[in-house]
C-alpha positions as CSV (number, residue, x, y, z in Angstrom):
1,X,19.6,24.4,28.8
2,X,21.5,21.5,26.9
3,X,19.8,17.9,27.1
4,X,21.2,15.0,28.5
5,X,22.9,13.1,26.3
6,X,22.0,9.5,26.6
7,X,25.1,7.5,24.6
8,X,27.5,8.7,22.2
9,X,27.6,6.6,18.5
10,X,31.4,6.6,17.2
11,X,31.4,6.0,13.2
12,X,34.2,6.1,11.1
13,X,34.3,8.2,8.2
14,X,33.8,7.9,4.3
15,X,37.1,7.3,4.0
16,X,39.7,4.9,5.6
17,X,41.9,7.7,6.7
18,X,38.8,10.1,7.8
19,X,38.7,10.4,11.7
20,X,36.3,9.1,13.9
21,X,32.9,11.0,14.7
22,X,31.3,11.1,17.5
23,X,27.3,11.6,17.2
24,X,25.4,12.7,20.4
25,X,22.4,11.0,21.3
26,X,20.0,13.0,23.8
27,X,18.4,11.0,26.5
28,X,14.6,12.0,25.5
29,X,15.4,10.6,21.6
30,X,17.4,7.4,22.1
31,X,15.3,4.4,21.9
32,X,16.4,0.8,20.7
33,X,19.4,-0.2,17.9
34,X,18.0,-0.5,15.1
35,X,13.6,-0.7,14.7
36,X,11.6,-1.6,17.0
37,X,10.2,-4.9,15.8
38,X,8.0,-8.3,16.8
39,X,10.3,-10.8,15.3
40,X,7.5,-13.3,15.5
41,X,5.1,-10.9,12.9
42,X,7.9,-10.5,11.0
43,X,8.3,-14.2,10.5
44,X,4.7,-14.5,10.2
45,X,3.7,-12.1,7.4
46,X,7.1,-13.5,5.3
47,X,6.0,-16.8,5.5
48,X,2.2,-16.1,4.4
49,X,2.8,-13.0,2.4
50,X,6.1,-12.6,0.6
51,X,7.1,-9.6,-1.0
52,X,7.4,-9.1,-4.4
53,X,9.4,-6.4,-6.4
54,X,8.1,-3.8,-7.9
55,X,9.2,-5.4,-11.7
56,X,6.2,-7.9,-11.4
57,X,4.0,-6.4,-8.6
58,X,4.0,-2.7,-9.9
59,X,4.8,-3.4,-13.8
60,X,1.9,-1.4,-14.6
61,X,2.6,2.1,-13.2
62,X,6.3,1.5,-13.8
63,X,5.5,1.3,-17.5
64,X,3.0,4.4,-17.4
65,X,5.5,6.4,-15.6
66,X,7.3,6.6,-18.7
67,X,3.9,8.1,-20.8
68,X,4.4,11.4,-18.2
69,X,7.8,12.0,-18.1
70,X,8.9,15.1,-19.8
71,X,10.7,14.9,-23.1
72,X,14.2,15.7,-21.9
73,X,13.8,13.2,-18.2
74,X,12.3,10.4,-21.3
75,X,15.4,11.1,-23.3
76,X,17.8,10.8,-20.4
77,X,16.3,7.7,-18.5
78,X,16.4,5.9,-21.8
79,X,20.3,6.8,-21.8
80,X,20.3,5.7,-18.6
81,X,18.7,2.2,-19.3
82,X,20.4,1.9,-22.4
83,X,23.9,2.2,-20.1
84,X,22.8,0.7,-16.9
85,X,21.9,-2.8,-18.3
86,X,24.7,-4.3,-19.3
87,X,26.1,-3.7,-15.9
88,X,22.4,-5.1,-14.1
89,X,22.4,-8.3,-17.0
90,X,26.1,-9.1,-15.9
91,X,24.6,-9.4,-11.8
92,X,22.4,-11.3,-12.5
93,X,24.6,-14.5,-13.5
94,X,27.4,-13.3,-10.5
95,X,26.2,-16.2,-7.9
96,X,27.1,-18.7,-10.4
97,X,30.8,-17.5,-11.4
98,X,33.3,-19.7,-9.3
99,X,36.0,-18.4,-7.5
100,X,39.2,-17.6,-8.9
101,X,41.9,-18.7,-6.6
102,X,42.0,-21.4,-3.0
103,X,40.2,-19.9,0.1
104,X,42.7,-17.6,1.7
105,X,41.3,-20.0,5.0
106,X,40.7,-16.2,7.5
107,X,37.7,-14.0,7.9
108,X,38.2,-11.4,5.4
109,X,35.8,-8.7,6.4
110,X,38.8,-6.2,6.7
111,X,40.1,-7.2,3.3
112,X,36.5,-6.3,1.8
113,X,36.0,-3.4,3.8
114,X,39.5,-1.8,2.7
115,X,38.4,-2.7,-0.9
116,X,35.1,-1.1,-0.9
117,X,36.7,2.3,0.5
118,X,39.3,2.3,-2.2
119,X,36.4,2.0,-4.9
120,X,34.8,4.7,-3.9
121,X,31.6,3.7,-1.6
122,X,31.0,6.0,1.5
123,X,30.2,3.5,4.1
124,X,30.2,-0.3,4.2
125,X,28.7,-2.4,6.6
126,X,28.0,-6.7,7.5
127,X,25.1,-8.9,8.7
128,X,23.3,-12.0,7.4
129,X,21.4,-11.8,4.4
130,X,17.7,-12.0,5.7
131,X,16.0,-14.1,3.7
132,X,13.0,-13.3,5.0
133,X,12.4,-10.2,3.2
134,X,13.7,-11.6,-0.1
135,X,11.2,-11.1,-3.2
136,X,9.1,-14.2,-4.2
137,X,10.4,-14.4,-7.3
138,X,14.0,-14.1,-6.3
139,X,13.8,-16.6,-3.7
140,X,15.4,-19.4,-5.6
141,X,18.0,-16.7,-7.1
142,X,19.6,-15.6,-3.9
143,X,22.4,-17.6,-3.2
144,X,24.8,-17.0,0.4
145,X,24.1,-16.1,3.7
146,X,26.9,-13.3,4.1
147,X,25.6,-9.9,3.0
148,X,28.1,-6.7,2.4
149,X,26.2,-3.6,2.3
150,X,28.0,-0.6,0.6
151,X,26.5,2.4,0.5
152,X,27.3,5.1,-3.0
153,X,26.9,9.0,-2.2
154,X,25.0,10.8,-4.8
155,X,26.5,14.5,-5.8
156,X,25.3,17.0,-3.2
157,X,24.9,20.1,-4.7
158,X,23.0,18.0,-7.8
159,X,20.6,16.5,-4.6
160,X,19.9,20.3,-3.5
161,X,18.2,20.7,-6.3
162,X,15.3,18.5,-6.4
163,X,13.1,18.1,-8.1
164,X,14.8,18.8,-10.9
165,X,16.4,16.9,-13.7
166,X,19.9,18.2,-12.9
167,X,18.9,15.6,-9.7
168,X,18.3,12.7,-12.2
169,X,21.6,12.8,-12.9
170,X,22.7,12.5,-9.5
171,X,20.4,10.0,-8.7
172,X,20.5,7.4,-11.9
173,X,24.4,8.3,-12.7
174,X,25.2,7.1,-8.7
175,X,23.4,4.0,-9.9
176,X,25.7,3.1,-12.8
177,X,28.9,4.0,-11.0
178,X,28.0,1.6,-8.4
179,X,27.0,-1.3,-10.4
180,X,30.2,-1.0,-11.8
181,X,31.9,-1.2,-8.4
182,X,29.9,-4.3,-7.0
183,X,30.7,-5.9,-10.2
184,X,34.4,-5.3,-9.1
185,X,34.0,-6.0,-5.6
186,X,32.8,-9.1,-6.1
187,X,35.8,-10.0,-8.8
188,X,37.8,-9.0,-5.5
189,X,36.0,-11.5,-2.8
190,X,36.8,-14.7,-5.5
191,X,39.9,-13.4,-6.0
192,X,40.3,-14.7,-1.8
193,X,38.8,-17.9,-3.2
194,X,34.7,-16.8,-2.3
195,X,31.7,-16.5,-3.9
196,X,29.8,-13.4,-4.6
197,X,26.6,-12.8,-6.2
198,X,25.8,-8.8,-6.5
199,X,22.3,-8.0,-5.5
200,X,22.2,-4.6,-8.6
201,X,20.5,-1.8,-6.8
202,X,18.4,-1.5,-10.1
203,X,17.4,-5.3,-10.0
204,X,16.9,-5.8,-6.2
205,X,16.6,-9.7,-4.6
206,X,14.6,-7.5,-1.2
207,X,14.4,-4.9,0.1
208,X,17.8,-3.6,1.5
209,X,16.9,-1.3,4.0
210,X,16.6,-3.4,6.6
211,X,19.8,-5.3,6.5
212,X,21.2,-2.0,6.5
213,X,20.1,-1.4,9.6
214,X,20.9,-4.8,10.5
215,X,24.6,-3.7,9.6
216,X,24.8,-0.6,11.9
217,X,24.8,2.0,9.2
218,X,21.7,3.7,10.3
219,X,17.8,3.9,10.7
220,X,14.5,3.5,8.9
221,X,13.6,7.4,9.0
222,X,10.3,8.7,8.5
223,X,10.4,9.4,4.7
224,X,10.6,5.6,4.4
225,X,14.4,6.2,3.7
226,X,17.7,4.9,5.4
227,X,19.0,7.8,7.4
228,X,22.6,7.3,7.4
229,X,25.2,9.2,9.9
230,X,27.3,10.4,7.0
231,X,24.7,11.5,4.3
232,X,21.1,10.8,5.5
233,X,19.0,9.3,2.5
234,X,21.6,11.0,0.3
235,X,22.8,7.7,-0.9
236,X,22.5,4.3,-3.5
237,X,22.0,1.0,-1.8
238,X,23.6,-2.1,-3.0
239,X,24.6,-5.8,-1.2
240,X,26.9,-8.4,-2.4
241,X,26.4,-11.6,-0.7
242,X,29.4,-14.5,-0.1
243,X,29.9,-17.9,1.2
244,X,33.2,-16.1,2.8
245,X,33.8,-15.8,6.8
246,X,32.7,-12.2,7.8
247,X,31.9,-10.8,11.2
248,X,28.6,-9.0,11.1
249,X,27.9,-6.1,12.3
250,X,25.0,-4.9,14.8
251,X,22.3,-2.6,14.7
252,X,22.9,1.0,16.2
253,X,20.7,3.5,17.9
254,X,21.2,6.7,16.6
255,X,18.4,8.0,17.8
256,X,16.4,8.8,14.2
257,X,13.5,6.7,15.2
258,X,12.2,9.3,17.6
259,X,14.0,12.0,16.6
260,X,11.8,11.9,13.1
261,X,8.4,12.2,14.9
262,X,10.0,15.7,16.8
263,X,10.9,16.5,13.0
264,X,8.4,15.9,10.7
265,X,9.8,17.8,8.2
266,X,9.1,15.2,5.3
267,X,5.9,14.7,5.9
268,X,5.1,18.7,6.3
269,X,6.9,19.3,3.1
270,X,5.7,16.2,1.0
271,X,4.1,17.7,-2.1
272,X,1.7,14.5,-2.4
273,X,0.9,14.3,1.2
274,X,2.0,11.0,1.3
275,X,3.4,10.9,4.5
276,X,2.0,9.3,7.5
277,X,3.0,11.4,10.8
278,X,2.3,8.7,13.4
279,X,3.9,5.6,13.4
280,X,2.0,2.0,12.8
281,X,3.1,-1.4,13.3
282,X,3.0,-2.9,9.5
283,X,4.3,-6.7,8.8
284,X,5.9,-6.3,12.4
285,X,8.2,-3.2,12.0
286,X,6.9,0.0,13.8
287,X,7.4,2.7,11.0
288,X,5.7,6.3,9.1
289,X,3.5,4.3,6.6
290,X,3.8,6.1,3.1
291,X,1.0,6.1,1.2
292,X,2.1,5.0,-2.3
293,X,-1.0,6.1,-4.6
294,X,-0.5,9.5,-3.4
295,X,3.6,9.3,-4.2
296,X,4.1,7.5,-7.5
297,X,2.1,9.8,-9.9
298,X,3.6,12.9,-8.0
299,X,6.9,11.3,-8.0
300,X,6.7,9.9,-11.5
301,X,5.3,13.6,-13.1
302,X,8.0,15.7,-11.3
303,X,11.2,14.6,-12.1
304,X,11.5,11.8,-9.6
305,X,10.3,14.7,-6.6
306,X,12.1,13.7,-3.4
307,X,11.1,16.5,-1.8
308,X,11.0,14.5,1.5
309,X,15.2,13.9,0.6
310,X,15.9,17.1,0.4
311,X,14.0,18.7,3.4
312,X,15.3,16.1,5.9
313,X,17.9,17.9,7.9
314,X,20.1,15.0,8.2
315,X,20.2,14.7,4.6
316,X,21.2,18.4,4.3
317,X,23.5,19.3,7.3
318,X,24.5,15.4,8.3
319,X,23.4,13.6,11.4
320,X,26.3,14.8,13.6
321,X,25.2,18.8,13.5
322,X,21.7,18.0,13.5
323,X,22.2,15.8,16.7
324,X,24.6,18.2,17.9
325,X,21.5,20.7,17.7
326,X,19.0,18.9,19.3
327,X,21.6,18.6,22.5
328,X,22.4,22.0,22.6
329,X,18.8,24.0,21.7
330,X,16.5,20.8,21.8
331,X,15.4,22.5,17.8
332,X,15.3,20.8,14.7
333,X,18.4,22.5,13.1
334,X,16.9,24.1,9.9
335,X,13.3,23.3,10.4
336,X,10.5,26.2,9.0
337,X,13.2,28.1,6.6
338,X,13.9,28.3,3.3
339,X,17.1,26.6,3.8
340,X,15.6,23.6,4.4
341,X,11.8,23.3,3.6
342,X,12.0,25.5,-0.1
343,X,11.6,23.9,-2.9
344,X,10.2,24.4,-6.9
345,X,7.9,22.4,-9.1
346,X,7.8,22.6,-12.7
347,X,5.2,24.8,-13.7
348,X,4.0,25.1,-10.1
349,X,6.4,27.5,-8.8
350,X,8.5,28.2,-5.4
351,X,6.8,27.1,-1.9
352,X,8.3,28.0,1.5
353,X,7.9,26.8,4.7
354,X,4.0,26.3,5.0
355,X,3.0,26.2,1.5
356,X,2.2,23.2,-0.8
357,X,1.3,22.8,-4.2
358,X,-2.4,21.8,-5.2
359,X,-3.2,19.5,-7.7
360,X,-5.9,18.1,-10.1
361,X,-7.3,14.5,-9.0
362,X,-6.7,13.0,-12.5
363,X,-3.2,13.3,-11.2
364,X,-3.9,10.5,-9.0
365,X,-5.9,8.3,-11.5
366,X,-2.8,5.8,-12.6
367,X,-2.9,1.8,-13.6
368,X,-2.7,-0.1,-11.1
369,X,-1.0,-4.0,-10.5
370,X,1.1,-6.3,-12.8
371,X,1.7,-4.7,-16.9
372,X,-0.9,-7.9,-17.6
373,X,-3.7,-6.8,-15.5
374,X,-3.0,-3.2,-17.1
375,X,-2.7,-4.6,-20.5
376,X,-6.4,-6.3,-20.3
377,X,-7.7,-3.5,-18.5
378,X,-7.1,-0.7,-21.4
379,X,-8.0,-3.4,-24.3
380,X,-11.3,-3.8,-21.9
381,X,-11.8,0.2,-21.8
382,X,-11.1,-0.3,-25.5
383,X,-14.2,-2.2,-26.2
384,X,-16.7,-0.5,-23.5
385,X,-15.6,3.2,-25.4
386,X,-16.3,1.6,-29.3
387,X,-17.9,-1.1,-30.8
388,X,-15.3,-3.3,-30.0
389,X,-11.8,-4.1,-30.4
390,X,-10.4,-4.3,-34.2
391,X,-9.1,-7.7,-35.5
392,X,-5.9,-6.1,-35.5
393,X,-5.8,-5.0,-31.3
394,X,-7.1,-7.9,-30.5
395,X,-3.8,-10.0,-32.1
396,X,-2.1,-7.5,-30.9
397,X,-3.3,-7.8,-27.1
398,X,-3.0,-11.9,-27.2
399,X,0.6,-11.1,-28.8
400,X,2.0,-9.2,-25.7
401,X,-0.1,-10.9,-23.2
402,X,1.7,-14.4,-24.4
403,X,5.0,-12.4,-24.3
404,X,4.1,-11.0,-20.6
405,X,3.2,-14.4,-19.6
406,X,6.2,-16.0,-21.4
407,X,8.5,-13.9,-19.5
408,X,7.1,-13.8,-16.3
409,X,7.3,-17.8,-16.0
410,X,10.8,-18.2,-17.3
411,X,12.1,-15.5,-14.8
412,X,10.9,-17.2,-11.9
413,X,11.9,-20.5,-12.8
414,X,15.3,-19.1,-13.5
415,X,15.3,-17.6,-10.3
């Protein structure tokens, strides 16, 4: 017997002239737009514990990732680097580039919005920039209070095939072609006589996830990813913030929030086991904790993984069929076949629905904190395993910690 459906979420397509969808939302899955939240936690555990980004607070197993990577992903992200930088080192200096003609004096969220559809990006949305999730060290960098989240779809046959390299492509070559396209966009807004500062997906000021939200364009789903209604995860996250009138968006319910803890696919599938099935309240948002020793050195070793991107249904078949589904059988469309739940690991092999790959516990054993804690701790195994540390590491240790340190404190007084 079909379910009741609650409320029905209209979205436009990924493309101005797309028609409207209409996603179902069954009465036993709809909960509240957006995440649940306490707004007063939230405030709390920004104001006493910022986040920091990865680049400072993670530096250490950022740089070892590199040491496991197989030859060909080594040769490729270095490619990608080598390409992606100019476009992440020209972002950086955006919120101080001045506008380019007078204020065209109207609210020119339709101007942007037409904009970002004719460069490409599959879904664009508008809410305040949040300051309260902004990275400590970017606190002083972010500039305006207008945030315009676009959204960049990754190839889908490419995503299919994680983990694979073939996937790397998809993932890291999305990230370049949207730099690129911020970079324009934001030529665009001054060109009306605004500011814009690109946040680069590759050098973010927060996370963006929840502004996303913010902006209506989807949910927190339980892989830790933004479930979007027109490819799931299956996209790259970018904002570009103004000083330009906008009219914000609002968070949506599309009903992922309890729809994920019917699913569980992710966290079933999850080589690493990383997933949390219930739900905690952590820094006031009520969400599937991951656990992030048990992702990054899976992650890192198998070309990227993302296992838990390619076995959500939403990602694979799009939130209207899935939703469509659940109305009509009250089933997870896809969930224990191969369709869905198969994947390969390198050197590990195929596993179907119910099978998981085992692995060694010196997988797990990766440095831990900011590259100078890292740095001190192997020239401190360096001296316990000999009879101390040569003339010539020790320079060399002082040498990159002074250039660690150097960095770290002219990057957040820049910022």
């Amino acid at each position: 017997m079909p379910k009741k459906v609650h409320h029905v979420v209209r979205r436009t397509g990924t493309r101005l002239e797309d028609p409207i969808i209409e996603i179902p939302i069954a009465e036993d899955i709809a909960g509240v737009p957006g995440i649940p939240q306490i707004e007063k936690d939230v405030d709390f555990f920004s104001r006493e514990y910022p986040l920091e980004t990865q680049n400072v607070e993670k530096a250490a197993d950022r740089e070892w990732s590199w040491s496991v990577y197989t030859p060909e992903v080594f040769e490729y992200r270095e490619l990608h680097e080598a390409a992606n930088k100019p476009f992440v080192d020209a972002a950086s200096v955006t919120g101080e580039i001045e506008p380019t003609a007078e204020p065209v004096g109207r609210d020119i969220t339709e101007d942007i919005c037409r904009k970002a559809y004719e460069l490409g990006f599959g879904d664009v949305g508008f809410t305040r920039y949040d300051r309260r999730y902004t990275f400590a060290a970017k606190k002083k960098w972010a500039k305006f209070q207008g945030a315009i989240c676009v959204a960049l779809e990754q190839d889908y046959a490419q995503t299919q095939s994680l983990p694979s390299l073939e996937a790397e492509y998809a993932h890291f070559g999305t990230y370049e072609t949207e730099n690129e396209q911020c970079l324009v966009l934001a030529d665009f807004i001054r060109s009306l006589g605004y500011h814009a500062q690109v946040h680069s997906p590759n050098d973010n000021s927060s996370p963006f996830l929840p502004m996303f939200v913010e902006a209506g364009m989807g949910q927190l789903g339980a892989n830790g990813q933004l479930l979007s209604p027109h490819f799931g995860s299956r996209a790259r996250l970018a904002i570009i913030t103004t000083d330009g009138p906008l009219t914000y968006d609002g968070p949506v319910d599309y009903g992922v929030h309890k729809f994920c803890q019917e699913c569980l696919v992710c966290a079933d599938r999850c080589p690493a086991r990383a997933i949390m099935r219930d739900k905690v309240w952590y820094r006031g948002v009520q969400k599937n904790k991951l656990i992030y020793d048990r992702c990054r050195p899976v992650m890192s070793t198998y070309e990227g993984c993302a296992v838990c991107m390619k076995a959500c249904p939403i990602q694979r078949y799009g939130m209207k069929p899935v939703m469509d589904h659940w109305v009509e059988t009250g089933e997870v469309l896809g969930k224990r076949t191969h369709n869905l739940e198969g994947f390969s690991l390198r050197e590990k092999g195929y596993f179907g629905p119910g099978e998981l790959p085992s692995f060694d516990r010196s997988l797990f054993d990766f440095p831990h904190g900011t590259k100078d804690e890292w740095l001190f701790a192997q020239f401190k195994d360096k001296v316990a395993d000999g009879d101390g540390a040569t003339p010539e590491e020790q320079s060399a240790f002082i040498k990159e910690l002074k250039e660690i340190l150097d960095i770290g404190t002219s990057t957040v007084g820049d910022e």
